[in-house]
N, C-alpha and C positions, 0 to 999 in steps of 0.2 A: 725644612731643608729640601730642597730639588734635587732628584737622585737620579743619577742613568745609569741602569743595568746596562753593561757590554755585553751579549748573550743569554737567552734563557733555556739555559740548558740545565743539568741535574744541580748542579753547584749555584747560579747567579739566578736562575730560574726560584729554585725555593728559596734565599735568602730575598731574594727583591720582591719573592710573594709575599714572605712575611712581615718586608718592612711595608709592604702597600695594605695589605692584612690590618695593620696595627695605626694606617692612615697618612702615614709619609707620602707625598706627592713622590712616585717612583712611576719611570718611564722604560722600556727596554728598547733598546737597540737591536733589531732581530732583520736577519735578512729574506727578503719578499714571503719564500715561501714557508719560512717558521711563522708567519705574521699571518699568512694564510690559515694555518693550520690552530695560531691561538685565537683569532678570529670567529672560529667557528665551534669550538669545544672551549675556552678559556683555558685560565691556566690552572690544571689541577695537580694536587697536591695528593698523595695518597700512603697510607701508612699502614703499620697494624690496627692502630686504634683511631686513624682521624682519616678522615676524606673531607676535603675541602676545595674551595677553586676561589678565583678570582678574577674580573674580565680585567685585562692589563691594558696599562694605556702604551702601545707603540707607538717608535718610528725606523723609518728604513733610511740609509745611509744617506740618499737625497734629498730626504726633508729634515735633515738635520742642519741648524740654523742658529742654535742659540745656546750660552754659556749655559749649565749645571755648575751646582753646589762643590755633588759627592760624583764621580765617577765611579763605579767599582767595573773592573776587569773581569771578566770571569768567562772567557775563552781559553781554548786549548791553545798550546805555544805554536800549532801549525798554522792557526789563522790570527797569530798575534800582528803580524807585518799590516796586513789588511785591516783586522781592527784599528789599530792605531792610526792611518791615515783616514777611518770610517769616523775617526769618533773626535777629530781635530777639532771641529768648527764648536763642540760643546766645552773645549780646555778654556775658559779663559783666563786672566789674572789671579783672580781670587778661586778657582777650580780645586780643590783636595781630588788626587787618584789613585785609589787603592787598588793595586793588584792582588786577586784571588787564586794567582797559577802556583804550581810547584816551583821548586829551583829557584835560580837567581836571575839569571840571560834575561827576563825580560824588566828587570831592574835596567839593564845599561840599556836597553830599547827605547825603554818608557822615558827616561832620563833623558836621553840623548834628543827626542822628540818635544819632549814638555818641559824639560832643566830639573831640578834637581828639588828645586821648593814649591813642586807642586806634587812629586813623587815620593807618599810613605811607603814602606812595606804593611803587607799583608800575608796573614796567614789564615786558610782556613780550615777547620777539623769539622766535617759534615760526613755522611756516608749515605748517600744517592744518587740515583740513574735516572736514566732516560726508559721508559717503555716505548712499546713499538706501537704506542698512539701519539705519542710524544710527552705521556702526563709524567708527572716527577714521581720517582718512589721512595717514599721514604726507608731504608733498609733498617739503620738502629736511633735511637732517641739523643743525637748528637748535632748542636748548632753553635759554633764558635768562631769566632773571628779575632784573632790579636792583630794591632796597628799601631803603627807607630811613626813617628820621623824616624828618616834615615840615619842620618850622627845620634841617636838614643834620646834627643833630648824632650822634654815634655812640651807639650805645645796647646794651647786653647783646642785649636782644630781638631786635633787629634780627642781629647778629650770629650769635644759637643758631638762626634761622629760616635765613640764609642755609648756617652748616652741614646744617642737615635736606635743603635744597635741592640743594646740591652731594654730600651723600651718595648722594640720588638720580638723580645724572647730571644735574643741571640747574645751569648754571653761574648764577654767582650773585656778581658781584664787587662791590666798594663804591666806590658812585658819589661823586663829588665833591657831588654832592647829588641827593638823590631828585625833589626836584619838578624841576630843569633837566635831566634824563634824559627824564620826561615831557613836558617842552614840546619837544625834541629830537625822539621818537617822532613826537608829535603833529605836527610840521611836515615830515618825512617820510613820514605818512601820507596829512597831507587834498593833500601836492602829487601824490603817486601816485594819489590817489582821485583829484583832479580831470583830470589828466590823461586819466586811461582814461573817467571819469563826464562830461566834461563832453563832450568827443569820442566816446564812446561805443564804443568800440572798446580792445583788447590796446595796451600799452606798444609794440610793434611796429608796429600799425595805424598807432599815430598818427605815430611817430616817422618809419617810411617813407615818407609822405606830405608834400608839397610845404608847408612852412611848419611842418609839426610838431617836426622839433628844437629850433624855440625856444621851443614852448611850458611844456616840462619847468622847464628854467631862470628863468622870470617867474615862472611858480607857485610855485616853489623861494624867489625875492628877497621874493614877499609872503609868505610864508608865514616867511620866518625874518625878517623886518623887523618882522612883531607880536612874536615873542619876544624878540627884542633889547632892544625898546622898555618888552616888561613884566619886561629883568632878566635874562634867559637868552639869549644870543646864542650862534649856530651858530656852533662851530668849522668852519674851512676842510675838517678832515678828513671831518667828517660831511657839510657841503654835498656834498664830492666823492663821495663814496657816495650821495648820495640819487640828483643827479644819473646815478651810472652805471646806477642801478638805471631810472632812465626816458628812458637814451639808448640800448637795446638796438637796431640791425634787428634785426626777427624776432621781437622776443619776444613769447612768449604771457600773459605775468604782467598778471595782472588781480587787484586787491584783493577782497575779500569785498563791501566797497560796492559795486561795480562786480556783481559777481555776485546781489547781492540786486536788484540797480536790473535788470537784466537778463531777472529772473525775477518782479518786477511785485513784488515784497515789500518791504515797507517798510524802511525805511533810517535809518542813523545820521544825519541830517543838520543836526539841533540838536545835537546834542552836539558831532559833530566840526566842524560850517561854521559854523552860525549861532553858536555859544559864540564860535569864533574871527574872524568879522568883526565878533560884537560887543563884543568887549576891541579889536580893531583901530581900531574907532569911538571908541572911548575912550580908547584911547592919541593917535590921531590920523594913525594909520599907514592912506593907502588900498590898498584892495586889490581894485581894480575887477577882476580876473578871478576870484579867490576870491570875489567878490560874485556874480559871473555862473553859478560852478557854485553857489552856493547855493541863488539864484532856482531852476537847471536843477533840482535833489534837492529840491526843494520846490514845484514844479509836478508832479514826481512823485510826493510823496509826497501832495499833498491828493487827484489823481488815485485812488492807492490807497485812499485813508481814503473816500471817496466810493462807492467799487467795495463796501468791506466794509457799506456801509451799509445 
């Protein structure tokens, strides 16, 4: 299978190491000066217990030229616009494109640019970064990917992608449907983003603090009350996982939002907050604290846009 990584960054970075790892013809798509920089260090991988690398075969938006198998996505929704006219000329007929973002918004992007039977959903549960050499970190022992067509139904495609996946150590099961795995992620992320983004502080900051246990939980009720409403309702078991993941004392776990908003860099905040309080609007479900961290990540980010100007 011919693969093109869209970005190698923390998220498309180590899955496309691993499927090139395990011998997959996989290519990344990187612009000039990440190309530069794997060029001369490769791409390394680094963990508690493994350090590894691998030289990657690139290419830069202009020598891009020719159909791919597998597409995977795996840019931030701020340079989704961009990718998508970067990575046109490798869509062809027979192309599978799997998006690896949060949310849904770059569902009707992707769609709207490549149609609809070339567009599965994707979800992925990893937990790594970027260093300030650019190598990947591995933070916990977690690699998954669920895919699917979009109407839920099974498909060959979908099936030979998730064998490649799973031959690469990337587990890969078959969701009861691909888009309600994504609006699951999604209400598991923006309640941990706002938690830590709207408080401004680590899952433990806030939880250890006088009134902050309840705030996990409210964020949680609005946040899966929009997905309910649009058709995907949280199972009890996933509610209890998100939950436990933002009733830790002590813990340090900060999302990548949280870290971008920290470090004055622009942020997800239309994609993951404003997409989701504005189908909330329209379902009719309120979500006056999920309103509140959007205002919060959008008085930040005009701040930012302002800074760069």
């Amino acid at each position: 299978m011919k693969i093109l990584v869209v970005g190698a960054g923390a998220t498309g970075g180590y899955f496309g190491a691993l499927l090139a790892r395990a011998g997959q013809d996989v290519t990344f798509l990187v612009r000039p000066a990440r190309a530069a920089a794997l060029r001369e260090r490769g791409l390394r991988v680094v963990g508690r217990d493994e350090e590894w690398s691998i030289t990657p075969r690139l290419v830069t938006a202009d020598a891009l030229d020719t159909p791919y198998d597998l597409v995977l996505f795996s840019v931030k929704s701020t340079g989704l616009d961009r990718a998508i006219e970067d990575v046109a000329p490798a869509v062809g007929p027979d192309t599978a494109v799997v998006p690896l973002l949060n949310g849904l918004a770059h569902m009707d992007a992707l769609t709207a640019r490549f149609g609809a039977s070339a567009v599965l959903g994707g979800v992925a549960k990893v937990v790594t970064t970027l260093d300030d050499n650019g190598d990947i970190r591995r933070l916990a022992p977690l690699a998954h990917v669920t895919l699917g067509e979009q109407d839920g139904t099974a498909s060959a495609r979908a099936a030979k992608i998730r064998a490649v996946l799973e031959g690469a150590g990337i587990a890969s099961p078959v969701p009861a449907h691909a888009l309600t795995a994504m609006w699951h992620k999604w209400v598991f992320i923006t309640t941990l983003g706002a938690v830590t983004s709207l408080m401004r502080g680590t899952v433990g900051d806030v939880y250890d603090t006088p009134g902050g246990p309840a705030l996990g939980p409210a964020l949680l009720d609005e946040a899966a009350s929009v997905a309910a409403a649009a058709g995907h309702p949280v199972p009890e078991a996933e509610r209890a996982a998100t939950l436990a993941v933002v009733s830790v004392p002590g813990s340090p776990m900060v999302p990548s939002l949280y870290r971008d908003l920290s470090a004055g860099r622009p942020t997800e905040v239309e994609h993951l907050f404003g997409d989701l309080t504005a189908r909330a609007r329209a379902l009719g479900v309120p979500t006056p604290l999920l309103d509140l961290a959007t205002l919060h990540l959008r008085v930040h980010q005009r701040r930012v846009t302002a800074g760069a100007e």
